[in-house]
C-alpha positions in Angstrom: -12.5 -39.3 8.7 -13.2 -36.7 11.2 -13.8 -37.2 15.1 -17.8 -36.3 15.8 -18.5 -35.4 19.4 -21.8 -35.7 20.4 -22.7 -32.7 22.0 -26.1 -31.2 23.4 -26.3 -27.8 25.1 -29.4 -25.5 26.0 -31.5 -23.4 23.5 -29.3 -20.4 25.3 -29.4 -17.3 22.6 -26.0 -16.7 23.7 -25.1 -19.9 21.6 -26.8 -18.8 18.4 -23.2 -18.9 16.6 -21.9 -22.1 18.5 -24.8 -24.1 16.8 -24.2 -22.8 13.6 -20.8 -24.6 13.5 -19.9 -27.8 12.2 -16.2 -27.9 12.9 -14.6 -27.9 16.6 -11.6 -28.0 15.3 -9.6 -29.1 12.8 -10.3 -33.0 12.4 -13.5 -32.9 15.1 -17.1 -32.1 14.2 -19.9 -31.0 16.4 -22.6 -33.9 16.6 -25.2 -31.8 18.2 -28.1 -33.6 20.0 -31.2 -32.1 20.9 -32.7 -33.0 24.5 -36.4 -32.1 25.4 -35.7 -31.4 29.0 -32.0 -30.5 29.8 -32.4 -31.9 33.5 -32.2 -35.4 31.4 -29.1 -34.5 30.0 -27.5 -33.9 33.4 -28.7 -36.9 34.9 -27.0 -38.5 32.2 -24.1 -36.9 32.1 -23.6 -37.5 35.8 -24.2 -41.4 35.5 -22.8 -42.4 32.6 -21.4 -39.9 30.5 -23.0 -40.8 27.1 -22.1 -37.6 25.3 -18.6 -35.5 24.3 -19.4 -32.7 24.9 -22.5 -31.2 27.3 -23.7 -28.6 29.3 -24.0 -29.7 32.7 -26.0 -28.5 36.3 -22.5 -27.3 38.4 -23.7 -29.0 41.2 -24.5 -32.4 39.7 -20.6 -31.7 38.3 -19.3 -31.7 41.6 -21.0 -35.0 42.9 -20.5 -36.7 39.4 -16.8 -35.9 39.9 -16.1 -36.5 43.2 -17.6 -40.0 42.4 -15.0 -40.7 39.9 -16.6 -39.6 36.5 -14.0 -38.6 33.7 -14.8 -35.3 32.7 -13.9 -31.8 33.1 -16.1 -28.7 33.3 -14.5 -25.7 31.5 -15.4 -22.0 33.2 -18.1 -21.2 30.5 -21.2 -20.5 32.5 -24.3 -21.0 30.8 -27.0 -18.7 32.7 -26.6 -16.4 35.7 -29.1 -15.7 37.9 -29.2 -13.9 41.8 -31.0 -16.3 44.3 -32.3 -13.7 46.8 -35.3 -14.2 44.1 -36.3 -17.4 42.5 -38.2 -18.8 45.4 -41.9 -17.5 45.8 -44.6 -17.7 48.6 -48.3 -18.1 48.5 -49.4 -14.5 48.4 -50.8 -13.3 51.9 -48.7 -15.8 53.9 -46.5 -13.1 56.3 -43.5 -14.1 56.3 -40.7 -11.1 57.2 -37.1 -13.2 56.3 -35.9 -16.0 55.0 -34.8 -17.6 58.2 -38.4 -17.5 59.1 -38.5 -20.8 56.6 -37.5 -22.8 59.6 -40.3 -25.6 60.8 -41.9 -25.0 57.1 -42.2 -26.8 54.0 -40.6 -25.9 50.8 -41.0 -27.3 47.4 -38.3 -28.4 45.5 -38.0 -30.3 42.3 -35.2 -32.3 43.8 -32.5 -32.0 46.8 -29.7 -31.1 44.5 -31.1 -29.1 41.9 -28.0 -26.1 41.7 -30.5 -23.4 42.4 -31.3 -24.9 45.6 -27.9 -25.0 46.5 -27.5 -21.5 45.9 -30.4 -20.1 47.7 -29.5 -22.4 50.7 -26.2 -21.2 50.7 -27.4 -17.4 50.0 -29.8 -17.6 52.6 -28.5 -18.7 55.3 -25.0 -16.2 54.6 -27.2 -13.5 54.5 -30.0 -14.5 57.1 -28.6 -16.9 59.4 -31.1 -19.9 58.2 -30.2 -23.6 59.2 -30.9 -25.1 56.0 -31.8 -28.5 58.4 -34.6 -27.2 60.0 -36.8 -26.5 57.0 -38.4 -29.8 55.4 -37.8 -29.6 51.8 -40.6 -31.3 49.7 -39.6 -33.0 46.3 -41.1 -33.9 43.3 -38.3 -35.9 41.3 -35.6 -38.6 42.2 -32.1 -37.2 42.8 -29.6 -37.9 39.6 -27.3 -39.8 41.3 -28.7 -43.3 42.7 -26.2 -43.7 45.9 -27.1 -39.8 47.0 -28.1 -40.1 50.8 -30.2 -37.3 51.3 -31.1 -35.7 54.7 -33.8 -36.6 57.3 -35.6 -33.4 56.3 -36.3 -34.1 52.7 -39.3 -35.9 51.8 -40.2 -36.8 48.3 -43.7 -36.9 47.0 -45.4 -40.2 46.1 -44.8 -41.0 42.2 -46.4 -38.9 40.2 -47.8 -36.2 42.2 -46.2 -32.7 41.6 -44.8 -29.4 43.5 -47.6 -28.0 42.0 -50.3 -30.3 43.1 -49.1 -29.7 47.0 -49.3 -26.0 46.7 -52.9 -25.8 45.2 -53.7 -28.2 47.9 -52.5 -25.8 50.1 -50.0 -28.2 51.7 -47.0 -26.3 50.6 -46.9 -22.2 50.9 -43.1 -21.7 49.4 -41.5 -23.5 46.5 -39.1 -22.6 43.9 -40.3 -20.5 41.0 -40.3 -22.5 37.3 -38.7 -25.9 36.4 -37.1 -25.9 39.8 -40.5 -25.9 41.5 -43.9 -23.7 41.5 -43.6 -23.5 37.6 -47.5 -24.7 37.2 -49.0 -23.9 40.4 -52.4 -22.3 39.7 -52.7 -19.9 43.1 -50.8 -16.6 43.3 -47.5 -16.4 44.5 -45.0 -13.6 45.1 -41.5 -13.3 46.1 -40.3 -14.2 49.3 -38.0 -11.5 49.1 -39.0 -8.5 49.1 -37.1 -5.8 46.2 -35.1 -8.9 45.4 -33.5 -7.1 42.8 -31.9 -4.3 45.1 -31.1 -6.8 47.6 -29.1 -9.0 45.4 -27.0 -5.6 43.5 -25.7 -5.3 47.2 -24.9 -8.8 47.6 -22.9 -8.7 44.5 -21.1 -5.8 45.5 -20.4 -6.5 48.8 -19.3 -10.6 47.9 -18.1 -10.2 44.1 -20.3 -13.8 43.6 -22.8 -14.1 40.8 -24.6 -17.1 40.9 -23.4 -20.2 37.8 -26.1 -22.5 36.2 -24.5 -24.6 34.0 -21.4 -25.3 32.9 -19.6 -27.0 29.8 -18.4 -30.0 30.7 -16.2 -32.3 28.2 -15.2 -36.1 28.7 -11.3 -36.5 30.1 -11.1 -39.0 27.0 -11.6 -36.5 24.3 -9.3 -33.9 26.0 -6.9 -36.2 25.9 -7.1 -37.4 22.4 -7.4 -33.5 21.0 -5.6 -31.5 23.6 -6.6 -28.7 22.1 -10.5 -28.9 21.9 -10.5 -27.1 25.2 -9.1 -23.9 23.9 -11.1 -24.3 20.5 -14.3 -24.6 22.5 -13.2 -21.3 24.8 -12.5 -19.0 21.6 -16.4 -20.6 19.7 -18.3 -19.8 22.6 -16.4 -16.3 23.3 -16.9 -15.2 20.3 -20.8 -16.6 20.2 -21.6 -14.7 23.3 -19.9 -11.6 22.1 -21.9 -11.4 19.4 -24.9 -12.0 21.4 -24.1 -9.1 23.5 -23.6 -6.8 20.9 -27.0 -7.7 19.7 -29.2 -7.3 23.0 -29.7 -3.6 22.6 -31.0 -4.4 18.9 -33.2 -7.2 19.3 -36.4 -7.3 17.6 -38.4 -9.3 20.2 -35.9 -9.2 23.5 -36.3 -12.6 25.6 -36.7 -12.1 29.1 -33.4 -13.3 29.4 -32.3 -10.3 26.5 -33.5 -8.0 28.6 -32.5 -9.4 32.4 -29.0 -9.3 31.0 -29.3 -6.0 29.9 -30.1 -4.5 33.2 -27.8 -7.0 34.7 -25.1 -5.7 32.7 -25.3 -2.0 34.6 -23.8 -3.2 37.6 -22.1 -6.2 37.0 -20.7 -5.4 34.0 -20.3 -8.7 31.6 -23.4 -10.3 32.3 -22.1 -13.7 31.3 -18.6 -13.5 32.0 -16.0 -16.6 30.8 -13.2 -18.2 32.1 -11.6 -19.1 36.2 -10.2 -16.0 37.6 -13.4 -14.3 36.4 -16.1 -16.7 37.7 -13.5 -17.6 41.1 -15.3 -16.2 43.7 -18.8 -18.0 42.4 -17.1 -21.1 41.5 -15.4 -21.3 45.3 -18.8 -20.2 46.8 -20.8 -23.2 45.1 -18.6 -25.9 46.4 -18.8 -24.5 49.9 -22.3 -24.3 49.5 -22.6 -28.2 48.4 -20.2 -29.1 51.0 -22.3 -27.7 53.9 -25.4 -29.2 52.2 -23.8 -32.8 52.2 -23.7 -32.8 48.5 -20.3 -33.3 48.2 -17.7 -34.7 50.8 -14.9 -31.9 50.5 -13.9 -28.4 49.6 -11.6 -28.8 47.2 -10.2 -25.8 44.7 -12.2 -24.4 42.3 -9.3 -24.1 39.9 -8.2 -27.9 40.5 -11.8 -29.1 39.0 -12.8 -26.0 36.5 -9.8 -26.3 34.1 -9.1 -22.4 32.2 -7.9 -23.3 28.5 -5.7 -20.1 28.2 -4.1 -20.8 31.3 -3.7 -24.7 31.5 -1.8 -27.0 29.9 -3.3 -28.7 26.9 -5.4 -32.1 27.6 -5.3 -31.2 31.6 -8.2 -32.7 33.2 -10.2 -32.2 36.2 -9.1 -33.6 39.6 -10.9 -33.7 42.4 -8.1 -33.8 45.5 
């Protein structure tokens, strides 16, 4: 009888072929489960690890693993998205940098949340801002329950939204979509202004690209089919590549189609796979969660992100 991983990754068009599989490999079926609200699914997979096989928030990766949890994330981002944009103020509030978010409020749909991370980390690289003097404003419990989180975050009462703060004009910036704003009913713009420009020079001046999501596979199942890893690598490379090849040909382009397509002009592969090619973003992220107090280290990226061309079959994540 074959071995059925339960597995549950995001409607992502780039995994059109992926789900149209029903063998991983030979002797190993894809179980795929579908999750209303993928947040869910990384809170899961960061407590107890109830499926195979599961996209995962990089950043609730790191603190899942440096806590002791058995899996291992593979270098197959899911999404890529700059962070100079993302984060919106109310429209008419002046406010000239980012740094200028000092002594303000910000909404956030939790502490953790990997875009977060990123524009923290983004911000204050490029603008000097100390991440500890803005009060982030959350909406949702963090996903891990031992997670001591700063003096400057404060967490709405139960029930009461990012949303509900900003129409009440208590908040004037918050994170754009799930992450934050996402049904805020006053205008908002970008906080940074020709975001797009700005972040084309950050990626050619630092070579990172900013990861959401990863694949991330139990240590247990690597071990009992050492080469799922490398099976995995070669479905979703080719599902991507033929997702690619398709974007200039789409019907109805996503906004995702066609972000990827101008994204592809300067950065080339607008969802590259595998370590050596996601390095620099991979090392930048954990330095970024360290200096957050997210995680307690900087360890290296290619100790915990485990390449299946390059490494040996069944290695596993360790965080050292």
């Amino acid at each position: 009888m074959a071995d059925s991983l339960k597995t549950v990754l995001g409607k992502h068009a780039q995994l059109e072929g992926v789900r149209q599989l029903r063998e991983a490999m030979p002797g190993v079926v894809f179980d795929f489960v579908d999750i209303k609200r993928m947040p869910d699914a990384y809170r899961d997979m960061a407590r107890t690890q109830p499926y195979d096989i599961c996209e995962m928030a990089p950043t609730m990766y790191l603190m899942a693993l440096e806590r002791g949890a058995r899996i291992t994330a593979l270098p197959i981002p899911m999404t890529r998205r700059f962070r100079h944009s993302g984060i919106k103020k109310r429209k008419g509030v002046v406010i000239d940098s980012p740094r200028q978010l000092e002594g303000r409020k910000v909404g956030v749909r939790n502490y953790s949340v990997t875009a977060a991370v990123w524009t923290r980390g983004v911000f204050a690289d490029d603008y000097g801002l100390d991440a500890g003097k803005v009060q982030w404003v959350t909406e949702e419990a963090e996903n891990l329950d031992d997670m001591a989180l700063p003096a400057n975050v404060q967490r709405l009462p139960e029930g009461r939204k990012i949303a509900d703060a900003i129409n009440a004009g208590e908040i004037d910036v918050a994170f754009d979509g799930l992450a934050g704003a996402g049904d805020a009913q006053v205008e908002m713009e970008d906080l940074v202004a020709d975001a797009a420009s700005v972040e084309r020079r950050w990626f050619e001046r630092t070579g990172i690209y900013p990861i959401h999501g990863v694949i991330v596979v139990r240590n247990e199942v690597l071990e009992r089919h050492p080469g799922i890893g490398l099976a995995l690598y070669g479905h979703f490379t080719r599902s991507k590549d033929a997702y690619l090849q398709s974007l200039e040909s789409r019907a109805e382009p996503s906004g995702d189609d066609r972000r990827y397509l101008k994204l592809r002009q300067y950065v080339g592969d607008p969802l590259p796979y595998g370590f050596a090619e996601n390095q620099a973003s991979l090392q930048a992220l954990i330095r970024y969660a360290h200096q957050q107090g997210l995680v307690g280290g900087e360890v290296a990226a290619e100790d915990i992100f485990i390449d299946p061309r390059h490494a040996a079959a069944g290695q596993v994540a360790c965080w050292k």
